[in-house]
FIVEX-812253 format. One record per residue (C-alpha): residue number from 0; residue in three letters; y negated, z, x. Coordinates in nm, 3 decimals. Layout:
BEGIN
@n:NUM | res:Ala | north:Y | up:Z | east:X
...
end
This chain:
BEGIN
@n:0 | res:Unk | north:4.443 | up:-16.281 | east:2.287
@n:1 | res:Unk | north:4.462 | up:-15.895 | east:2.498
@n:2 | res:Unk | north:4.749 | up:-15.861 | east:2.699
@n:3 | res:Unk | north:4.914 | up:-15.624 | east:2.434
@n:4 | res:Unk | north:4.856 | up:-15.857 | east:2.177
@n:5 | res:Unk | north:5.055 | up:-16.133 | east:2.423
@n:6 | res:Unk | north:5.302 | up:-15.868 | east:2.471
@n:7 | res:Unk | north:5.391 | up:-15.837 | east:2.112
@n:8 | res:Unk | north:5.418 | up:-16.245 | east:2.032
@n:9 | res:Unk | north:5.647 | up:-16.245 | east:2.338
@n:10 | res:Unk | north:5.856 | up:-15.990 | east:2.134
@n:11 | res:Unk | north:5.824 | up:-16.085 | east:1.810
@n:12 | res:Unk | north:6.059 | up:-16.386 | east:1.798
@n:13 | res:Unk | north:6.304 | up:-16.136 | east:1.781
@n:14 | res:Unk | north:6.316 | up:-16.124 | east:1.396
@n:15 | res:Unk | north:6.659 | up:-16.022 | east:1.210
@n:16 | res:Unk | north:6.707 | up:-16.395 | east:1.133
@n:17 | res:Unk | north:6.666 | up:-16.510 | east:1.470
@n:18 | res:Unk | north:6.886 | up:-16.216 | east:1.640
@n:19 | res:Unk | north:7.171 | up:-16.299 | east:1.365
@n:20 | res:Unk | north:7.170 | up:-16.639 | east:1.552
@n:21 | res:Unk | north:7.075 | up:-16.598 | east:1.916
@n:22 | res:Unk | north:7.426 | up:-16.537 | east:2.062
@n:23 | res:Unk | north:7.519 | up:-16.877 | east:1.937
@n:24 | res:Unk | north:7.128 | up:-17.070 | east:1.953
@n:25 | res:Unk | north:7.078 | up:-16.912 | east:2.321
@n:26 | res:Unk | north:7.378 | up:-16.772 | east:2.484
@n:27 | res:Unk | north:7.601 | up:-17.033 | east:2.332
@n:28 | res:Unk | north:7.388 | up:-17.364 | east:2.342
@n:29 | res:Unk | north:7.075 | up:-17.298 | east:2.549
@n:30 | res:Unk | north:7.234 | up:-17.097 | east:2.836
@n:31 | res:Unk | north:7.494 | up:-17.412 | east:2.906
@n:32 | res:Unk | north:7.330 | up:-17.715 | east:2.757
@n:33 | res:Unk | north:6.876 | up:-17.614 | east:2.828
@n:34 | res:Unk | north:6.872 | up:-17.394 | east:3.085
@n:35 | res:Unk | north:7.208 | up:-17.506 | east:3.241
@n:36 | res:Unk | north:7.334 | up:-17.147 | east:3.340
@n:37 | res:Unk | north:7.654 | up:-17.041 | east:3.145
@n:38 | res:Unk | north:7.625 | up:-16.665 | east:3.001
@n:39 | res:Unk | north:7.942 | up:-16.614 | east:3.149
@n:40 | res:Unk | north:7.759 | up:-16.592 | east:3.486
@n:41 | res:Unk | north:7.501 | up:-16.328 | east:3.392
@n:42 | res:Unk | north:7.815 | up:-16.181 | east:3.201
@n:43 | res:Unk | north:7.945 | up:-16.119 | east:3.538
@n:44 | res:Unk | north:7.619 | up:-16.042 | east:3.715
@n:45 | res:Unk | north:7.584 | up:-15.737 | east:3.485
@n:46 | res:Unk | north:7.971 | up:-15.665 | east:3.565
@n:47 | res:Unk | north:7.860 | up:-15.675 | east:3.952
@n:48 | res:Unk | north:7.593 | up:-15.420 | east:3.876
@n:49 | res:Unk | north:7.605 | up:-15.226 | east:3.592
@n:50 | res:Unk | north:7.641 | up:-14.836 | east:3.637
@n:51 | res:Unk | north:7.762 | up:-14.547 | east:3.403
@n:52 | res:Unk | north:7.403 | up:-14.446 | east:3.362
@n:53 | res:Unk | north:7.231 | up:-14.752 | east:3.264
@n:54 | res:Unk | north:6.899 | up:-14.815 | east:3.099
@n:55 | res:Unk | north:6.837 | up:-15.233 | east:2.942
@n:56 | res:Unk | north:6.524 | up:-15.339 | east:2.902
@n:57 | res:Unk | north:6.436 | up:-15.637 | east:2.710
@n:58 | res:Unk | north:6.784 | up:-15.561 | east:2.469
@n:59 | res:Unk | north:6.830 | up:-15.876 | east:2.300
@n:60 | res:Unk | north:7.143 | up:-15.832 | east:2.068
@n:61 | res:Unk | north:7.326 | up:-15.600 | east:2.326
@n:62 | res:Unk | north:7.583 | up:-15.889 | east:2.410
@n:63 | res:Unk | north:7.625 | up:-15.812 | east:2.743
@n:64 | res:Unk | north:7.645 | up:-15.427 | east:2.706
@n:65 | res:Unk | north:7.897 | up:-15.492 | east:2.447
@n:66 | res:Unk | north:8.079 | up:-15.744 | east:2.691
@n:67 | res:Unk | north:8.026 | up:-15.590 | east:3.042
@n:68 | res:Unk | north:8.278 | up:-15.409 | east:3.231
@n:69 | res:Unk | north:8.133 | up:-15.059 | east:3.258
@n:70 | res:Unk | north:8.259 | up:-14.834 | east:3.564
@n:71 | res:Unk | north:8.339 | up:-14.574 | east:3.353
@n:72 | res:Unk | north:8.500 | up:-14.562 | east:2.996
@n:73 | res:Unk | north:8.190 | up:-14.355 | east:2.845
@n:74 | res:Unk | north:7.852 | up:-14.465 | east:3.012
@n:75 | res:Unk | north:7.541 | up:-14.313 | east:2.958
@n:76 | res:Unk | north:7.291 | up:-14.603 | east:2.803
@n:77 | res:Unk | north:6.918 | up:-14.556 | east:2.679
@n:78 | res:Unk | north:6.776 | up:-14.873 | east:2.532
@n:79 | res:Unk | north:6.399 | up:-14.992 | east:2.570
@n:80 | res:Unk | north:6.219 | up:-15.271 | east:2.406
@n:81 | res:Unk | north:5.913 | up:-15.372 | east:2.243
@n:82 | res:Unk | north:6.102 | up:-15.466 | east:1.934
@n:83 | res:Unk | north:6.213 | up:-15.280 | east:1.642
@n:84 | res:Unk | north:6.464 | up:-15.504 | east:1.571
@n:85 | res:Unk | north:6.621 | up:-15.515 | east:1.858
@n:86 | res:Unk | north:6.686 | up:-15.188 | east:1.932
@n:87 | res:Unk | north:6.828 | up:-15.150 | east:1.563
@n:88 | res:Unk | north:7.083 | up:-15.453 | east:1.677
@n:89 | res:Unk | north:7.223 | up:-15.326 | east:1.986
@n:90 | res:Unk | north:7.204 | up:-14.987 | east:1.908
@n:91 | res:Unk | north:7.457 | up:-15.067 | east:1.603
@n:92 | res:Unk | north:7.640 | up:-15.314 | east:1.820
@n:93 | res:Unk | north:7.728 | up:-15.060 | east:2.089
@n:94 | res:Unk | north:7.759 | up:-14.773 | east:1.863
@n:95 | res:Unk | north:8.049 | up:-14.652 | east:2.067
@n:96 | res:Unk | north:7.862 | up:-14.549 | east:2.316
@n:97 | res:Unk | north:7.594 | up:-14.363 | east:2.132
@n:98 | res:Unk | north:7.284 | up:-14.510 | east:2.333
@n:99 | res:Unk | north:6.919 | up:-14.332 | east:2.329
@n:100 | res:Unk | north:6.654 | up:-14.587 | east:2.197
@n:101 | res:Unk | north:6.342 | up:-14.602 | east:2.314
@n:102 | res:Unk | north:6.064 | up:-14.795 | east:2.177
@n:103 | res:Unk | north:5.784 | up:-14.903 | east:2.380
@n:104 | res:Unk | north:5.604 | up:-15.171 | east:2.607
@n:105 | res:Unk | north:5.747 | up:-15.227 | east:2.969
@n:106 | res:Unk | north:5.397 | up:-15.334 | east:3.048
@n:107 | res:Unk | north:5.264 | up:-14.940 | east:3.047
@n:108 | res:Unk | north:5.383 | up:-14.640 | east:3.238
@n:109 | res:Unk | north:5.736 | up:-14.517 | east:3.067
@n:110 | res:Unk | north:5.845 | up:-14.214 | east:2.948
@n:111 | res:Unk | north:6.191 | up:-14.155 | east:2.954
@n:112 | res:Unk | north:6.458 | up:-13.831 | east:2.981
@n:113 | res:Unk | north:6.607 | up:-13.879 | east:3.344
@n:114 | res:Unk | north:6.627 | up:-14.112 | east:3.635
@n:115 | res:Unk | north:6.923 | up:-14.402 | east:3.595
@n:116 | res:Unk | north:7.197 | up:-14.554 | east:3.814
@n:117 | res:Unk | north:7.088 | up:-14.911 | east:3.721
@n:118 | res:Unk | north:6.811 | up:-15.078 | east:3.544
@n:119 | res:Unk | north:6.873 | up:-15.434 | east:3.357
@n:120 | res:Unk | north:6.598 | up:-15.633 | east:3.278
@n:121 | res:Unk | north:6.797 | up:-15.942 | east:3.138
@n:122 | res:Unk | north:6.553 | up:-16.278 | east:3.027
@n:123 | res:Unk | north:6.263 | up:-16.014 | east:3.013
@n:124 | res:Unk | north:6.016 | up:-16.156 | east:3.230
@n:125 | res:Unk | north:5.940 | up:-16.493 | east:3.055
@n:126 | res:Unk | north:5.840 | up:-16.342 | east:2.748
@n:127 | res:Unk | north:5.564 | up:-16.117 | east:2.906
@n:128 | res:Unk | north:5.205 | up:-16.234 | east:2.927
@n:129 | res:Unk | north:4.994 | up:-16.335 | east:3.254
@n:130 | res:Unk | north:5.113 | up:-16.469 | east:3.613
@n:131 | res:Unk | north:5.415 | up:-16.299 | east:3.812
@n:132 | res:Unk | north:5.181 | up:-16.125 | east:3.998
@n:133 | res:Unk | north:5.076 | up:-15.945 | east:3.669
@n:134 | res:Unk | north:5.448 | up:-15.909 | east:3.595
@n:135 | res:Unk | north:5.527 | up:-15.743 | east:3.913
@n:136 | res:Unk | north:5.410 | up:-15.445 | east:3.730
@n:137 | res:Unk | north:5.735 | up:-15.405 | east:3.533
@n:138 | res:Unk | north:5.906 | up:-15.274 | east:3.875
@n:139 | res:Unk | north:5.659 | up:-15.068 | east:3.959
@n:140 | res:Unk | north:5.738 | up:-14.912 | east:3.640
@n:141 | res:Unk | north:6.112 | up:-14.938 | east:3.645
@n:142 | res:Unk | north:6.097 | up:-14.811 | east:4.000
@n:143 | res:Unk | north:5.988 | up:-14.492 | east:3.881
@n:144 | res:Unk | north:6.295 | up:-14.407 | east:3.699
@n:145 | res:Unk | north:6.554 | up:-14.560 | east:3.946
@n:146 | res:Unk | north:6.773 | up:-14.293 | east:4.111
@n:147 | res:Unk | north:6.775 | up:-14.295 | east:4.512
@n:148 | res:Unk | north:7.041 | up:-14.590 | east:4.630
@n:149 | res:Unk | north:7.064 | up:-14.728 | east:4.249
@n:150 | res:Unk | north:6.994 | up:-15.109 | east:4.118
@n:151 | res:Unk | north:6.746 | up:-15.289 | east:3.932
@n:152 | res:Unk | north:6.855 | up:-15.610 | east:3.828
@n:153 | res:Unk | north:6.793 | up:-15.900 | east:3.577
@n:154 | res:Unk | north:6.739 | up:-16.267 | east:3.524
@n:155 | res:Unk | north:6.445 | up:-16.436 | east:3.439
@n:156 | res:Unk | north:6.404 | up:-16.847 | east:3.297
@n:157 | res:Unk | north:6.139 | up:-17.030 | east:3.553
@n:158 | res:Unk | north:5.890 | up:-17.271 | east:3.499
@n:159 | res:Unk | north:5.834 | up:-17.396 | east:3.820
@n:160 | res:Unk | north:6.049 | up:-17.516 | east:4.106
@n:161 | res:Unk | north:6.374 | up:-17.570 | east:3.929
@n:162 | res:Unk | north:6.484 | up:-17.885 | east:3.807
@n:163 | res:Unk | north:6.457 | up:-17.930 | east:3.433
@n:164 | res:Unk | north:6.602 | up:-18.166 | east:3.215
@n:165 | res:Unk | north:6.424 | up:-18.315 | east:2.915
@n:166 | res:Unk | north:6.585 | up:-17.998 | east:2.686
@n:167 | res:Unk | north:6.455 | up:-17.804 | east:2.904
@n:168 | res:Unk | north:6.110 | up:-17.926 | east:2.967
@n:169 | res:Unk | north:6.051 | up:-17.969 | east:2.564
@n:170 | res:Unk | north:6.178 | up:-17.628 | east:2.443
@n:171 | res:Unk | north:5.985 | up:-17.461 | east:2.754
@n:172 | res:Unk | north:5.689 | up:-17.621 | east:2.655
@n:173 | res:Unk | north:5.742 | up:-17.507 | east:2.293
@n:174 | res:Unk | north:5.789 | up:-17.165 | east:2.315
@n:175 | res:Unk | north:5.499 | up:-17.143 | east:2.584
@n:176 | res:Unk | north:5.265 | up:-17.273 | east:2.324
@n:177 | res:Unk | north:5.381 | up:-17.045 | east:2.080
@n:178 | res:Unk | north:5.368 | up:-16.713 | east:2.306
@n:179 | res:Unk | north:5.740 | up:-16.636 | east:2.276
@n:180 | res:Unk | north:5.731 | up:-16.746 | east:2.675
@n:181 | res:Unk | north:5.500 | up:-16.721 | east:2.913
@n:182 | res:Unk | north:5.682 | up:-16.873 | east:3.224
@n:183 | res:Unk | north:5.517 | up:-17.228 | east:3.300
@n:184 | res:Unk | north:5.393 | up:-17.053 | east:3.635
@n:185 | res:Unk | north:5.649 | up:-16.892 | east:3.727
@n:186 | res:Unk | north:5.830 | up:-16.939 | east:4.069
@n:187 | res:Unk | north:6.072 | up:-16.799 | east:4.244
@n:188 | res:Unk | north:5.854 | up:-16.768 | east:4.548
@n:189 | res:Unk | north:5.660 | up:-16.584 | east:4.284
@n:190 | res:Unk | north:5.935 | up:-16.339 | east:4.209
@n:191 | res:Unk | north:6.045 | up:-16.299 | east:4.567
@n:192 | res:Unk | north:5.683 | up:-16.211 | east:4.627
@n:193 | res:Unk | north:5.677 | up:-15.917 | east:4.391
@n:194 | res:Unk | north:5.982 | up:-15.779 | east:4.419
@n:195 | res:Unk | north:5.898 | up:-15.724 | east:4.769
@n:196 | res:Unk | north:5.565 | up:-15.533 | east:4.678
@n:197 | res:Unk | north:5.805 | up:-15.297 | east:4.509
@n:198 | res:Unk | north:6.152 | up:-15.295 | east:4.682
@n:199 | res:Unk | north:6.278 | up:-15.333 | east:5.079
@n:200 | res:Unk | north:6.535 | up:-15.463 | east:4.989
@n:201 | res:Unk | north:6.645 | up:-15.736 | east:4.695
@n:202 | res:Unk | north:6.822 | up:-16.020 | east:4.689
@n:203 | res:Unk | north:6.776 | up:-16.343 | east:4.441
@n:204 | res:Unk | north:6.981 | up:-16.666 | east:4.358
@n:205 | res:Unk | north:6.890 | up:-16.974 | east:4.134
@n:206 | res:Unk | north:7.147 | up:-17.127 | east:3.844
@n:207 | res:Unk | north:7.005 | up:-17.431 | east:3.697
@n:208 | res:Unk | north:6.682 | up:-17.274 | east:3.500
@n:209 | res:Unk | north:6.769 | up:-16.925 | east:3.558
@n:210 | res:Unk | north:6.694 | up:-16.697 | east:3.873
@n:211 | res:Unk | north:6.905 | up:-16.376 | east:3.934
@n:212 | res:Unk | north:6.741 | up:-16.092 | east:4.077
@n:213 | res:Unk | north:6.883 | up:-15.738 | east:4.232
@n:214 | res:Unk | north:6.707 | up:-15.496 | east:4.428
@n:215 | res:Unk | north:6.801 | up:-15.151 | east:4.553
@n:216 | res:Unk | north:6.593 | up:-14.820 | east:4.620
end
């Protein structure tokens, strides 16, 4: 299977069904009960970091956009994912805000209208193909369009070096069979490693499954 190809299974879970569902399935059950970190800690994280000019990557449903605290009553929000479907979702889901929507692979160089405040990439980086190292890409690309003093930041499930109960350890190997992940390699040291080919200064944490990441420009 070619890298895009990869890039496309890890997206295409994201069917209508599957997004009608996914707050409860994943943010409801999986965060607390697989993964063992509660959404209302990466509610907060985004609270923490979130500017008025904000691009997501890796959408989802647009929960925490539609939950976060923003710093300012009107943000400015451009969307990017993969998926079709997802941008429809959150883009309806935080109609208030009238967000841009962008359609397109975070794998490949991005075009986008202006530079951004803060750049989410929430439970992205399991569902691309290949090793970290192959990953570390995405903030090369993100880096680009980060304004000077502004945040990237984002969680990410791990594979390796985290202690995984027998939820975990079934569904993980599951969805890495099936292309929707592609995480069984994935460390922490890993991360650490590439966010500081792109970034002097970051910061991470661990919550059960989950590692937080945050880096500045």
């Amino acid at each position: 299977m070619t890298a895009d190809a990869r890039s496309v299974a890890g997206a295409a879970i994201y069917s209508r069904t599957i997004l009608s569902v996914y707050d409860i399935g994943v943010l409801g059950f999986s965060n607390t009960f697989v993964w063992k970190c509660p959404t209302s800690q990466i509610l907060s994280f985004y609270d923490d970091h979130v500017s008025a000019n904000h691009l997501d990557v890796g959408v989802g449903t647009g929960y925490f956009l539609d939950k976060c605290e923003f710093p300012l009553e009107s943000p400015r929000i451009t969307l990017f994912d993969l998926n079709r479907n997802s941008l429809r979702a959150t883009a309806k889901r935080i109609g208030r805000y009238k967000p841009s929507v962008y359609q397109g692979d975070i794998l490949k160089p991005l075009d986008l209208p202006h530079k951004y405040g803060s750049i989410g990439l929430n439970y992205l980086l399991h569902c691309l193909p290949g090793d970290m190292v192959a990953k570390g890409i995405v903030f090369q690309h993100v880096k680009a369009w980060l304004e000077r003093g502004g945040c990237v930041f984002g969680t990410t499930i791990l594979g390796q070096g985290v202690d995984q109960n027998i939820l975990a350890r079934g569904l993980m190997g599951v969805y890495n069979r099936k292309g929707y992940f592609s995480n069984s390699e994935d460390s922490l040291v890993g991360l650490e490693s590439v966010l500081a080919d792109s970034f002097a200064s970051y910061e991470t944490r661990v919550v059960g499954c989950v590692a937080f990441f945050w880096a500045y420009l």
